[in-house]
RONUGU-587070 format. One record per atom (N, C-alpha, C): residue in three letters; z negated, x negated, y. Coordinates in steps of 0.001 Angstrom, whole numbers, plus 500000, padded with zeros to 6 digits. Example, Ala and Ser with C-alpha at 12.3 -4.5 7.8 and 13.67 -1.06 7.14 Angstrom:
ALA492200486810494310
ALA492200487700495500
ALA492200486800496700
SER492920487150497750
SER492860486330498940
SER492130487100500030
END
This chain:
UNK845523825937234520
UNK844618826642235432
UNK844983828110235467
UNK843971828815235122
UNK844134830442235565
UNK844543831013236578
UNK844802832155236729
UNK845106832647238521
UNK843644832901238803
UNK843078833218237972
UNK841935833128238984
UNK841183832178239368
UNK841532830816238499
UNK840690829735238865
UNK841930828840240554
UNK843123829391240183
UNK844285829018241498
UNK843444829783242522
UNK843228831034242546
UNK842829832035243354
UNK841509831198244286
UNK840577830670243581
UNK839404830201243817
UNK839218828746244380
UNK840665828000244011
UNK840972826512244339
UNK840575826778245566
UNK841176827638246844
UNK840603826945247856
UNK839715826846248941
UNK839322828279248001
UNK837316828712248197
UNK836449827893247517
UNK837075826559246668
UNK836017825710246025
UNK836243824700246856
UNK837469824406247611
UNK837934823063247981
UNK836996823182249512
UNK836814824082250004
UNK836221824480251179
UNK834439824201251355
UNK834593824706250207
UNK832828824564249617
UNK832254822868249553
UNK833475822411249092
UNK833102821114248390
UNK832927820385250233
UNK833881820481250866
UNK833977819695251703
UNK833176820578252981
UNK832403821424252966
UNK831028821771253664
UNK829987821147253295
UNK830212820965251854
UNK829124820493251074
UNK829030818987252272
UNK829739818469251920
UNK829977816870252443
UNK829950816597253943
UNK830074817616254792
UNK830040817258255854
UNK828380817809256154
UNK827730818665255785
UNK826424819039255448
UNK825678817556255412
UNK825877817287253946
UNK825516815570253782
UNK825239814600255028
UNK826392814702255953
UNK826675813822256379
UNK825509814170257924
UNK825789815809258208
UNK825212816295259233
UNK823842815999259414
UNK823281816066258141
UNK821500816063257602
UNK821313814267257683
UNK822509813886257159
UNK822209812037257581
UNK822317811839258950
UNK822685812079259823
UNK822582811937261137
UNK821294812291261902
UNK821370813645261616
UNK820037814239262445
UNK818730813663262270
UNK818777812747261091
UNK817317812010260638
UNK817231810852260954
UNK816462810429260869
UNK815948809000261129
UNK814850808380260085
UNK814797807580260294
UNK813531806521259843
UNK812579805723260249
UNK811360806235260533
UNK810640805345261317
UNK808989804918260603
UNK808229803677261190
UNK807444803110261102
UNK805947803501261342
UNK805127803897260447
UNK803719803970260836
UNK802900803207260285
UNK801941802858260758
UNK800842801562260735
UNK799772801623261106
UNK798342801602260416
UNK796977801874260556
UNK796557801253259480
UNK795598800696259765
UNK794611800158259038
UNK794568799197257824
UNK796167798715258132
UNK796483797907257066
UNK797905798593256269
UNK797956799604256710
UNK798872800399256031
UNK799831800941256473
UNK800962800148256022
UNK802294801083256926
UNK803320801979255997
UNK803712802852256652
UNK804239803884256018
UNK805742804154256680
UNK806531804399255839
UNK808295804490256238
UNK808224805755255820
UNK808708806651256932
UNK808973807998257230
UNK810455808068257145
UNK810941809101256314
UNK812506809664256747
UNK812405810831257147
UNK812744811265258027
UNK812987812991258888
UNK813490813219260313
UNK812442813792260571
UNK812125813724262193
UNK810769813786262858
UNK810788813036263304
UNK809279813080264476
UNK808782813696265003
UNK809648814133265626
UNK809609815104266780
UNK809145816371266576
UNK809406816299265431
UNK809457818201264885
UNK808391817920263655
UNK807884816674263380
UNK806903816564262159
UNK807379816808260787
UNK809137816654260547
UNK808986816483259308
UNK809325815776258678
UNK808780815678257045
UNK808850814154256537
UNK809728814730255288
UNK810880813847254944
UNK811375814332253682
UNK810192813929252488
UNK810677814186251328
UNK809643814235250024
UNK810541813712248896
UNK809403812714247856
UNK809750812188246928
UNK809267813197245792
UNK809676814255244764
UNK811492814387244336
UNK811970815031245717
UNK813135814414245935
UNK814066815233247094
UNK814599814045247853
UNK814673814276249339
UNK815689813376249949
UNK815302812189250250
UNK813732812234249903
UNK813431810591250127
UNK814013809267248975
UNK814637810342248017
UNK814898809243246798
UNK816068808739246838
UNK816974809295248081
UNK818081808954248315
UNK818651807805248475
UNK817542807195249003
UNK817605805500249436
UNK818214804862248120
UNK818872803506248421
UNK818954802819247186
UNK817713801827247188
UNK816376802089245937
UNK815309801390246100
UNK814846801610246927
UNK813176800580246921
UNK812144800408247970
UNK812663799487248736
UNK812945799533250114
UNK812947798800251084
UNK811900797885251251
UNK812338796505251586
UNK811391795709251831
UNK810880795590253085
UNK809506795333253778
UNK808835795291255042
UNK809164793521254930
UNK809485793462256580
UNK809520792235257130
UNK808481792339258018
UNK807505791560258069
UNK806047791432258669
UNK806095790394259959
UNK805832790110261418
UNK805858789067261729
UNK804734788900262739
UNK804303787823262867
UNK802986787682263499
UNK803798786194264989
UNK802979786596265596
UNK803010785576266266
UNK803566784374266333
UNK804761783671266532
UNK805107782044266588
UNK804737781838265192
UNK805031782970264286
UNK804794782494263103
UNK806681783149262209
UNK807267782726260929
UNK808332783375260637
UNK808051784835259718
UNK809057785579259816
UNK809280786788258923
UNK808777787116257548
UNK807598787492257212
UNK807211787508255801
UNK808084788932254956
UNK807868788533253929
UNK808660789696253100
UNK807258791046252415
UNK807279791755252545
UNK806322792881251841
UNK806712794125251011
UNK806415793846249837
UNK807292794731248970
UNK806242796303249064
UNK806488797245248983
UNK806186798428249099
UNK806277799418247353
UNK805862800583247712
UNK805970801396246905
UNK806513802952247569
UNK806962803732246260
UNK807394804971246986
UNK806542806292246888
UNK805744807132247828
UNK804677807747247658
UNK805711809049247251
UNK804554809991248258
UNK804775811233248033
UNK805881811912249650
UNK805473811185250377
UNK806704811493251691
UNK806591810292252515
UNK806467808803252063
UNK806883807608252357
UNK807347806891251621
UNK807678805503252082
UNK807493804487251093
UNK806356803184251773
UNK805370803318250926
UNK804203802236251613
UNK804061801290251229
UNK803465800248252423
UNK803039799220252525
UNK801754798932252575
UNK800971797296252228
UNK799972796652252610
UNK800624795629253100
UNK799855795797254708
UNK800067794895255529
UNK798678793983255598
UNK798659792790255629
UNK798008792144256019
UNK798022791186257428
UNK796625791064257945
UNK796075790434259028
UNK796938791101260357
UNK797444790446261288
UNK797604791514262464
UNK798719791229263217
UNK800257791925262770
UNK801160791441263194
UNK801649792244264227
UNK802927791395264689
UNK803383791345266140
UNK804271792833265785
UNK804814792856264846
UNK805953793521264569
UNK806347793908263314
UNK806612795376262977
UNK807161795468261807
UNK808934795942261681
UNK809255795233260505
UNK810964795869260830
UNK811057796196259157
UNK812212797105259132
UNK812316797690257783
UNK814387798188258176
UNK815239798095256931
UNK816198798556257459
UNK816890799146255580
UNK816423800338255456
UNK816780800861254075
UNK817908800734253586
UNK818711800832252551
UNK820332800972252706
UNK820291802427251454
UNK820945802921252393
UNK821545804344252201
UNK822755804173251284
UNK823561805198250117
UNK824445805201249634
UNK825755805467250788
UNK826739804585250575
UNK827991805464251636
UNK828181806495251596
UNK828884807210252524
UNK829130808507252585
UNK830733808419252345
UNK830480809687251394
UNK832695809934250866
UNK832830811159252107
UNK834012810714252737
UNK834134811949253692
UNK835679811997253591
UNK836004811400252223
UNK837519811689251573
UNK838059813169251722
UNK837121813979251538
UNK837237815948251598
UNK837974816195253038
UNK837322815279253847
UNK837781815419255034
UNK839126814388255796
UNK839749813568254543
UNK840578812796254850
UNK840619811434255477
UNK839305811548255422
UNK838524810382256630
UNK837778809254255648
UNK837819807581255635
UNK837226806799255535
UNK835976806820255261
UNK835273806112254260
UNK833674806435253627
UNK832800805611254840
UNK831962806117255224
UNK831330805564256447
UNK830032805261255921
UNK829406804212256302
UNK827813803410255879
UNK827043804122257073
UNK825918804549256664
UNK825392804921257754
UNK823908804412257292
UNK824034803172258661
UNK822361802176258485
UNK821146802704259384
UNK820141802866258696
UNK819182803373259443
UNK818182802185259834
UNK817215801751260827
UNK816109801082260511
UNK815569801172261113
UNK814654800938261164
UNK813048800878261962
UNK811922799634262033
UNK811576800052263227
UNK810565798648264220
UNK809473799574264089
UNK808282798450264207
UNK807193799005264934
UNK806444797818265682
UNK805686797675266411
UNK805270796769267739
UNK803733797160268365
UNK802682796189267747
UNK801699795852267972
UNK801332796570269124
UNK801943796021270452
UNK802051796321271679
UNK803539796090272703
UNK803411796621273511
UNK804851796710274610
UNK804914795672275623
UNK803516795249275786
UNK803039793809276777
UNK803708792812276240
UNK804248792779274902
UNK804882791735274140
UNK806021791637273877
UNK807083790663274428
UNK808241791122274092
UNK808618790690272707
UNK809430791295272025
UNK809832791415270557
UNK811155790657270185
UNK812257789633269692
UNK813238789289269974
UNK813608790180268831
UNK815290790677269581
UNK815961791595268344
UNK816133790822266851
UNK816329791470266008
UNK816818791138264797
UNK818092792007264232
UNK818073793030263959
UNK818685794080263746
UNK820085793944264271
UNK820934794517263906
UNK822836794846264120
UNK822292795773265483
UNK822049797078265524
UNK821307797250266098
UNK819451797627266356
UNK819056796974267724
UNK818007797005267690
UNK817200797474269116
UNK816023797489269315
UNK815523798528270159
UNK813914797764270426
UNK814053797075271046
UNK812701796159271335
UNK812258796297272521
UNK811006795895272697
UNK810379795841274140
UNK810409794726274605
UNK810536794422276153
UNK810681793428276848
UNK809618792678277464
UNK808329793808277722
UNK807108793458278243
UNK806979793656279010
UNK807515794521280120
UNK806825794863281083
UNK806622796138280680
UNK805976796742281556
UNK805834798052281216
UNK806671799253281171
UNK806646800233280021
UNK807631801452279340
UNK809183800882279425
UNK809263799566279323
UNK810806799055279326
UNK811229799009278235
UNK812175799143277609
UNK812788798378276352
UNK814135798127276347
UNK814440797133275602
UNK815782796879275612
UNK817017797000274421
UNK817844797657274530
UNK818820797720273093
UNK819617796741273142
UNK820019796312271726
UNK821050795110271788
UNK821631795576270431
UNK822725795292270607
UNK823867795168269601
UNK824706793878269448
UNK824339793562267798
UNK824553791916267507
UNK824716791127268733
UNK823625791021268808
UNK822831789968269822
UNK822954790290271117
UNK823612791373271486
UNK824373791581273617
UNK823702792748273787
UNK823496792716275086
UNK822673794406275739
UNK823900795480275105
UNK822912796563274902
UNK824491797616275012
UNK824090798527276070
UNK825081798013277165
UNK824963799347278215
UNK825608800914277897
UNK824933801545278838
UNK824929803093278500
UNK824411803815276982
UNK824022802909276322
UNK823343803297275030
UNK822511804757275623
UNK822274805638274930
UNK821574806807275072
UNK820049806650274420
UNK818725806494274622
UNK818022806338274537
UNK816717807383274105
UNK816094808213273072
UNK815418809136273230
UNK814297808980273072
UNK812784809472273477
UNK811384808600273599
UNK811193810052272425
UNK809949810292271849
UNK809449811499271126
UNK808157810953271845
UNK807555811873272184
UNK805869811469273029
UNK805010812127271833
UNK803762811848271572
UNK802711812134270197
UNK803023813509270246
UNK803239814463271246
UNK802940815782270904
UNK804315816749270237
UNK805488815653270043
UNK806744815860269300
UNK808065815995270611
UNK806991815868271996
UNK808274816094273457
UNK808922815342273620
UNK810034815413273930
UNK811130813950274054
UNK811945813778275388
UNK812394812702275657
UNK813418812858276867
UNK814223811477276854
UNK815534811944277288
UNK816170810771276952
UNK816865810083278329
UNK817087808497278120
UNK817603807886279363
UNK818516807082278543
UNK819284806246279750
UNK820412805815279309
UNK820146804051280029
UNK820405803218278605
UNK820605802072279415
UNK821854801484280490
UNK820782800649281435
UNK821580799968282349
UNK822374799347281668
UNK823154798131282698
UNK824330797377282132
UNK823456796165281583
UNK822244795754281807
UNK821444794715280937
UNK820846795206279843
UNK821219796586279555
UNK820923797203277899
UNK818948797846278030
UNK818535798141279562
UNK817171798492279278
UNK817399799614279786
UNK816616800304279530
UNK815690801989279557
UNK814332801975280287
UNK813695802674281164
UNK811988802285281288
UNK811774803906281148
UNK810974804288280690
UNK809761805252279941
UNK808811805603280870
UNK808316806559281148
UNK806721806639281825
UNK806127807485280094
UNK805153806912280133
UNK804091807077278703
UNK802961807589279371
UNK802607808726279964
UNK801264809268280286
UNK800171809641279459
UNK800629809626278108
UNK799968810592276923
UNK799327809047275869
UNK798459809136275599
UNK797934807903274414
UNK798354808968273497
UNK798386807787272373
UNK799211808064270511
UNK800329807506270561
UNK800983807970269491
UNK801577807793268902
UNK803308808001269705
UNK803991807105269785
UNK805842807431269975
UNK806926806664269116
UNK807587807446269279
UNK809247806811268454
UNK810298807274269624
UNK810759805787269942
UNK811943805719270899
UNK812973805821269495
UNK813925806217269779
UNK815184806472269080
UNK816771806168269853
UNK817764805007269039
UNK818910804697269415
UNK819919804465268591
UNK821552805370269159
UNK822155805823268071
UNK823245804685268571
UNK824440804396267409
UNK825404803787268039
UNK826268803747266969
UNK827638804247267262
UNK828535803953266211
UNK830330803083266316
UNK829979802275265193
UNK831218801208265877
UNK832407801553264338
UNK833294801746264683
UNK834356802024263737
UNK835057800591263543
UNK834729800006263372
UNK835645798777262932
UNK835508798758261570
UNK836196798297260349
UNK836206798810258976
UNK835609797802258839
UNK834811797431257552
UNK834014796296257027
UNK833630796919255046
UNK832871795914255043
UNK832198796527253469
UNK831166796413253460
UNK830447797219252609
UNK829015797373252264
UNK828842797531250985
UNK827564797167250660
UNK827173797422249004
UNK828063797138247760
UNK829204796551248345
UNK830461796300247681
UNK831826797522247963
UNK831483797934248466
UNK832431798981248792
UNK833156799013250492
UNK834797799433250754
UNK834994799498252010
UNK834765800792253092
UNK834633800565254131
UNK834244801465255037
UNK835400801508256009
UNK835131802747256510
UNK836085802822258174
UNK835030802683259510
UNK833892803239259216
UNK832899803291260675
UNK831856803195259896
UNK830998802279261026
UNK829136802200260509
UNK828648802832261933
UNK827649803772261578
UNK826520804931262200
UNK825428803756261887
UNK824873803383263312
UNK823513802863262889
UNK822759804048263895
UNK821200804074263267
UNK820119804476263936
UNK818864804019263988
UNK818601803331265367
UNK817131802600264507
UNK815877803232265770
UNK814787802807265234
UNK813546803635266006
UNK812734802841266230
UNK812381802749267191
UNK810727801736267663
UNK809773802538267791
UNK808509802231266980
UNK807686803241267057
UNK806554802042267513
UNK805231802718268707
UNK804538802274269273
UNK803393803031269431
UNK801932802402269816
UNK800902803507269588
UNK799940802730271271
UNK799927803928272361
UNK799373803630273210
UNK797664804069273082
UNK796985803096273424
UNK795418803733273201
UNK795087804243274525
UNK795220804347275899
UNK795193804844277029
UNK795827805993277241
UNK795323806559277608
UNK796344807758278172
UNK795719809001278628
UNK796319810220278781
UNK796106811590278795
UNK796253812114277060
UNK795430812652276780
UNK795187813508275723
UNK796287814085275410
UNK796738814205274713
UNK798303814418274016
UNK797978816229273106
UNK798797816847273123
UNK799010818237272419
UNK799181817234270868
UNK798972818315270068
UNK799445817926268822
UNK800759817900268253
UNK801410817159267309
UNK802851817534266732
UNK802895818883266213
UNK803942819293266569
UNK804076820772265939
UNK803749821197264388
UNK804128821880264091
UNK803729822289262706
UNK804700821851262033
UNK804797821256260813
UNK805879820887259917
UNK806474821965259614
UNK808282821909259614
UNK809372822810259046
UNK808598823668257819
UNK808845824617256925
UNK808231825312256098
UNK809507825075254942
UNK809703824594253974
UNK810214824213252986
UNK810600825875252583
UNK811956825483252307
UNK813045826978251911
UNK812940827130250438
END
């Protein structure tokens, strides 16, 4: 090694491991959630709130593969629905008129070796729900369902309420506000606005495990229930999408 490439070791080593915590920062702040019309559902990665959707070439290809849609209708079981990857989703044909959609992508691990720290899985997934009058039973590690009464929902983590979970609603016009579950794992909402929402719930459990064949120190889950009220007050629009750098 040169002196100047010594010189540079640890202005590269610095770089590298911004680089990675960057990675990791941009995997957090996003989510994944569920849209559904007319037969057609669509898996969003970004943010809601703010209207933006990543893009296929770019961070939507990140996923490993098309995620499969689990479809479920009524007192009926879990169908499987294979999808395709668009231009800033990955879509579905849904057929006839289900209770519920769930989707849960798998992401590559994250190396956060730069930082000395254990490769962490970070699972994203997403619900979507006919209606809120209906309660939904969890599926998900974690999950974020409605209970049926009204603007309630409930989080559970492998199978138990999780109290104090932090809870965030996005209302159609991209406004959000967040509550915290009780000790029976619910949240209640006031929804004044018809359209479109994504409740959002984060939770991270460090117990080491494996994924994809590989070991971990902590799993980051984030999953989203997205719901579409037809009543309401007239909603502002979502903001303008981010402007690509």
């Amino acid at each position: 090694m040169s002196s100047t490439q010594r010189c540079n070791a640890p202005l590269l080593a610095a770089m590298l491991a911004c680089a990675c915590v960057t990675a990791v920062n941009t995997a957090h702040a996003h989510q994944v959630w569920l849209e559904n019309a007319g037969g057609q559902a669509r898996l969003h990665f970004g943010e809601f709130n703010e209207n933006l959707r990543e893009t296929s070439p770019g961070a939507l290809d990140k996923f490993k593969g098309v995620p499969t849609l689990e479809q479920q209708r009524t007192g009926a079981a879990a169908q499987p629905v294979q999808g395709q990857l668009g231009k800033d989703a990955f879509n579905y044909t849904v057929a006839g008129t289900p209770q519920t959609l769930f989707v849960a992508p798998a992401y590559p691990l994250i190396d956060r070796s730069k930082r000395n720290l254990p490769a962490m899985v970070w699972q994203p997934s997403a619900r979507w729900v006919a209606s809120l009058a209906q309660p939904v039973a969890p599926t998900a590690p974690l999950d974020l369902v409605p209970t049926g009464k009204p603007g309630e929902l409930k989080v559970v983590y492998k199978g138990a309420p999780l109290p104090k979970a932090k809870v965030q609603l996005a209302a159609p016009s991209g406004w959000t506000r967040e509550a915290e579950a009780g000790e029976d794992g619910t949240v209640t909402f006031v929804t004044p606005w018809k359209g479109q929402y994504v409740a959002e719930v984060k939770h991270s459990d460090k117990t080491p495990g494996e994924a994809q064949g590989e070991k971990y120190g902590e799993a980051s889950y984030v999953t989203t229930l997205t719901f579409v009220l037809a009543d309401g007050m007239a909603s502002p629009a979502l903001p303008e999408p981010p402007k690509a750098h």
